[in-house]
C-alpha positions, 0 to 999 in steps of 0.5 A: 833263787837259785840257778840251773846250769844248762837247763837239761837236769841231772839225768843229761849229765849221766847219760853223757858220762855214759856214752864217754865210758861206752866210748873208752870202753870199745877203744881200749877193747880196740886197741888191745885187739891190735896189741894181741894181732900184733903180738901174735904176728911178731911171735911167728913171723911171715916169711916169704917162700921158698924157691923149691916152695914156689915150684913144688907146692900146689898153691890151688889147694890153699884158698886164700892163694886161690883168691889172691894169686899175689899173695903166693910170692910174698907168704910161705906155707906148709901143708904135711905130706901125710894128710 
């Protein structure tokens, strides 16, 4: 006589360890996104502007202050005279 456990069989068993790699697979992938954002934002830095900035820079030509007219206040930016 012998005894099945659970009574799915073998290939239920491959199928849940699947979908646990799929799973830890796209939270490492998560995660290492987040670690690279964050990286690359510690490196750089966001500053805010500058008073001679707020008053001498066109914010319409920058789209992301065209449609987040707060953001003009807390993000400096820098478009070059010569383009």
């Amino acid at each position: 006589m012998q005894l099945r456990m659970g009574g799915l069989g073998d290939g239920w068993n491959v199928a849940v360890v699947g979908c646990e790699a799929v799973v830890l697979v796209a939270v490492a992938a998560g995660a290492a996104v987040v670690w690279v954002l964050h990286v690359m934002h510690a490196s750089v830095g966001v500053d805010k502007p500058t008073a001679a900035q707020l008053q001498e820079e066109n914010h319409e030509n920058h789209a992301l202050f065209r449609h987040f007219p707060a953001l003009k206040h807390r993000l400096a930016w820098y478009i070059d005279a010569r383009e």
